[in-house]
N, C-alpha and C positions, 0 to 999 in steps of 0.2 A: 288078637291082632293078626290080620292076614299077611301073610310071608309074598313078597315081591321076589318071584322067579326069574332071572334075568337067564335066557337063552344065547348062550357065549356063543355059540355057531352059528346063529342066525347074525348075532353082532360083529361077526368078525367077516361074516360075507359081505355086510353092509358098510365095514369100513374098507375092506378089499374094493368093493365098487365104486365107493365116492374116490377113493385113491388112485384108482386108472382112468375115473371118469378126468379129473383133473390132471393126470398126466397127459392126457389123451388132448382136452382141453389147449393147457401149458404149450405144448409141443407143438402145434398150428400156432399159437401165437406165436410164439418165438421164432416160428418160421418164417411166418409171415412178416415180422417184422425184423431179419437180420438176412435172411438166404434167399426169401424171392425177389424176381427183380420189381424194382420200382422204387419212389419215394420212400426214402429214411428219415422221416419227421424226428423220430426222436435224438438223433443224433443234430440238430439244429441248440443253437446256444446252448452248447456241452462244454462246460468250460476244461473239458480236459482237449477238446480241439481248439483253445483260444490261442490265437498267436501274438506276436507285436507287430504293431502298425509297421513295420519296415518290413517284412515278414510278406505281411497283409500287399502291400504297394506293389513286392515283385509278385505277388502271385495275380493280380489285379491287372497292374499297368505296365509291368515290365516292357522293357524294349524288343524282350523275348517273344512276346506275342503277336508285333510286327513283324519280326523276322518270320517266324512259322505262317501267320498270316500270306507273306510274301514268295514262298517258296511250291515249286511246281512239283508237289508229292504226286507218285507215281502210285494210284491205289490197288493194291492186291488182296485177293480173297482167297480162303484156303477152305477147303471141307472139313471138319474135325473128323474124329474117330467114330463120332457117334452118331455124324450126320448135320452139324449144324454149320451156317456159312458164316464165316469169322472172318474179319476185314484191319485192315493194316495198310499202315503209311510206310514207302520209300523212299526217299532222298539218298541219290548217287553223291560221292565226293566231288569239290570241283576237278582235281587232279584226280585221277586213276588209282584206285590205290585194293589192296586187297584185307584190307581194317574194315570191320563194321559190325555198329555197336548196336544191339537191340535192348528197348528202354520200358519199361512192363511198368505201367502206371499203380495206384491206387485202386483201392473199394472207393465204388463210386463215380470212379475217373473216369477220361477216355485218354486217347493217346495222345493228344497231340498237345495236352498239357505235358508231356512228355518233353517237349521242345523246351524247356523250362534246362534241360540237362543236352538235350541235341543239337540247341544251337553251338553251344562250346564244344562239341564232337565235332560237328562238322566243319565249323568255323575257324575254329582254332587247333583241333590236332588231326582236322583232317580225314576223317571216316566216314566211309557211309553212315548214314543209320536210315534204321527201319524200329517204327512206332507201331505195336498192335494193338488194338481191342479186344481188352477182354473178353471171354462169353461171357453174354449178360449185359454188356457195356457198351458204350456208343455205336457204329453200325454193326455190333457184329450181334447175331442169334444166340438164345437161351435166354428160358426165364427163371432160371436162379444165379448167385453168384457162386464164383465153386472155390474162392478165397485161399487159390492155388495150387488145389491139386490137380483138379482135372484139366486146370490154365497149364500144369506143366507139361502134360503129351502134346498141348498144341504148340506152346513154345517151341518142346523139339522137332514138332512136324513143321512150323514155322522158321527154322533154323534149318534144317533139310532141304527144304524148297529156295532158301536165300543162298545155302552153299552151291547147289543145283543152278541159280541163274547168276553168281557170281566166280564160280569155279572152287575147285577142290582144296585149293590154297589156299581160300581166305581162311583170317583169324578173326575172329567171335568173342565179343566183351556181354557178357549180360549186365545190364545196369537198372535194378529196381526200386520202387519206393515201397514202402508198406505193403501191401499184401504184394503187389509186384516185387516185393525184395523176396517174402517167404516164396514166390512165385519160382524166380531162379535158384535159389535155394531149392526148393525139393525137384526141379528139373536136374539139378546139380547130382544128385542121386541115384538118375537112371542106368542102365548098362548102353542102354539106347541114344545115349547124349553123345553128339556127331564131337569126334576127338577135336574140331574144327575150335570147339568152347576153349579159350585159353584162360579165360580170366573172369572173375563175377566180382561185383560191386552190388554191397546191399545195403541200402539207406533204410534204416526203423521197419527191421524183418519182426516175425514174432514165431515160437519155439513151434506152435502147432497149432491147427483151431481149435483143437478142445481147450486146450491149457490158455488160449486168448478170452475164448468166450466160458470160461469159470472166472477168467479175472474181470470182465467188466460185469457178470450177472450179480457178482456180490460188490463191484463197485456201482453199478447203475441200477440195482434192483435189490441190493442187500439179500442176494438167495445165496445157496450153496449151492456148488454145479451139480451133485448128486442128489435125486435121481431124472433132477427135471431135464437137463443138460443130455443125459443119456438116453432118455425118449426122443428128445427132439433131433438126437444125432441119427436114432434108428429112421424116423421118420428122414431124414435129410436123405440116408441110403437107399431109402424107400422112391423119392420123388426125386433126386438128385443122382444119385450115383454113386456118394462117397459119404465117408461116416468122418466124424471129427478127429477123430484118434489117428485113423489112418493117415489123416493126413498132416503129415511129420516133417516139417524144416529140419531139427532137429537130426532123427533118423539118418534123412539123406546128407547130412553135411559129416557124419559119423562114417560112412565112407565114400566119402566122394573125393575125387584125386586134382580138382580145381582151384586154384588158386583164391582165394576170398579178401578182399577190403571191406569190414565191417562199417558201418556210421552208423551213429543213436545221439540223440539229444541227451546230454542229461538231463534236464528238465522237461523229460517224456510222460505222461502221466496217462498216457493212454493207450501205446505200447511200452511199459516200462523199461528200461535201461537194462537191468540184469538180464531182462531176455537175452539181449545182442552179448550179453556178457557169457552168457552160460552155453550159445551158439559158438562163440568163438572159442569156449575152453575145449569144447567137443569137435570141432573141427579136424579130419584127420588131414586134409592138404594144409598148406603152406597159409596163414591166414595173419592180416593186421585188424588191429582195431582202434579207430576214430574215432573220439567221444567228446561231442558239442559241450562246452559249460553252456548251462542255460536254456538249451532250444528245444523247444517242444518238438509236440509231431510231427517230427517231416520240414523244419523249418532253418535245418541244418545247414543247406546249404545256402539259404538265403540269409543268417546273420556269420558265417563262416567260409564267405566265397573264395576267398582268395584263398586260403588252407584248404579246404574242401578241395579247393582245384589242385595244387600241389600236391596234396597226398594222391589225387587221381594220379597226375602225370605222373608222381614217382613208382604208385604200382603197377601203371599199366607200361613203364619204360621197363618192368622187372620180366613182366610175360607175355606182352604183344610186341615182339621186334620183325 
């Protein structure tokens, strides 16, 4: 009987290659379908983005979007760091005032769904606000999304250029939704953040992108983050700029000296609840936290408007006077 010689080094080069062939593979997909820009098909009937028809109506038909519709925004362009021209809405107060509130949307969004939270700024306590465009995101340049890291040096170059044509005195509320919450949040962190910032309000932030995208690859894909997740992150820093780890809500709220109002839905299944939970335990400033029964992603403040609103005014009567 002839003996079958199995050559262990030949096989273990050939599982070495089909393993990076497929990381290598992995890595462009998942790029392609979470970091470049364009059409997110798979995020289409996700039932962890399902909301309630009441939910549904203000994001839809609200009276909200007449008013934004109807208002004479003043549109400003700013250059990023890196060279790309990034585009942003201003609306002055009706009265004079030196309050204004910048409103950092959503993945995916643009700004002026932003008006969703700026008509009641403006309207009712009276603030400027200014709406930007993410990179990546309605008119502003880049073709990845940078799911707020690299959103947080324009923020403060965008905050710099508003204190600049508003005077030295104004005070600065950062107000964001989902990746615009993690947005202010890690701007919250810089050395570089104009002292002008008094206050941040973060609607369904999440800890960091790696720690976001481990939790939905094994909710939407049943993988484990390692080691697919860590390729695709090299690749990110490759064609992108930044890697997932680094980019840290988390990190920067651990010393940052800003005031924080938290919001998460319980019923978040998308960015889950404990995130905002374990942001706010690590928080070294002054920080509250508001937690929806019931509301999903981002839908807080539409089944909770009237408290939503009160907890605003009561924190921003604490550090915007």
């Amino acid at each position: 009987m002839s003996k079958i010689r199995i050559n262990w080094k030949r096989l273990l080069v050939l599982f070495a290659t089909v393993f990076l062939v497929i990381q290598i593979i992995g890595s462009f997909f998942f790029y392609e379908l979470a970091i470049k820009r364009g059409p997110k098909d798979f995020l289409q009937n996700n039932a962890d983005l399902e909301v309630s028809d009441q939910t549904m109506e203000l994001f839809l038909n609200g009276e909200w979007i007449d008013w934004v519709n109807a208002q004479q925004f003043e549109q400003l362009t700013l250059t990023s760091r890196d060279g790309l021209k990034l585009s942003g809405y201003y609306l002055p107060a009706a009265v004079p005032t030196d309050k204004l509130v910048v409103l950092t949307h959503g993945y995916l969004g643009h700004a002026k769904q932003m008006g969703l939270f700026g008509q009641y700024y403006h309207h009712d306590l009276g603030y400027n606000i200014f709406m930007p465009d993410a990179r990546g995101h309605g008119k502003s340049e880049g073709n990845y999304y940078g799911f707020g890291w690299p959103d947080r040096l324009d923020l403060i170059d965008w905050t710099q250029t508003l204190v600049k044509k508003l005077g030295p005195d104004s005070k600065v509320v950062y107000h964001g939704l989902s990746m615009g919450a993690a947005t202010v949040l890690m701007a919250s962190g810089e050395d570089e953040l104009p002292h002008q910032v008094k206050a941040i309000i973060a609607d369904s932030p999440y800890m960091s992108v790696y720690q976001l995208f481990a939790y939905q690859m094994n909710r939407m894909f049943y993988l484990p983050a390692f080691p697919l997740l860590d390729s695709t992150s090299l690749l990110t820093k490759i064609r992108a700029g930044y890697s997932f780890r680094e980019a840290s809500a988390l990190k920067a709220v651990e010393k940052s000296n800003v005031p924080v109002l938290y919001i998460h839905g319980e019923g978040d299944t998308f960015v889950p609840t404990k995130l905002t939970k374990e942001l706010y335990r690590h928080t070294e400033s002054d920080a509250e936290l508001f937690l929806v029964p019931d509301a999903n992603h981002g839908e807080s403040f539409a089944l909770a408007q009237d408290e939503y609103k009160v907890r605003m005014d009561d924190f921003l009567s604490l550090y915007v006077n």
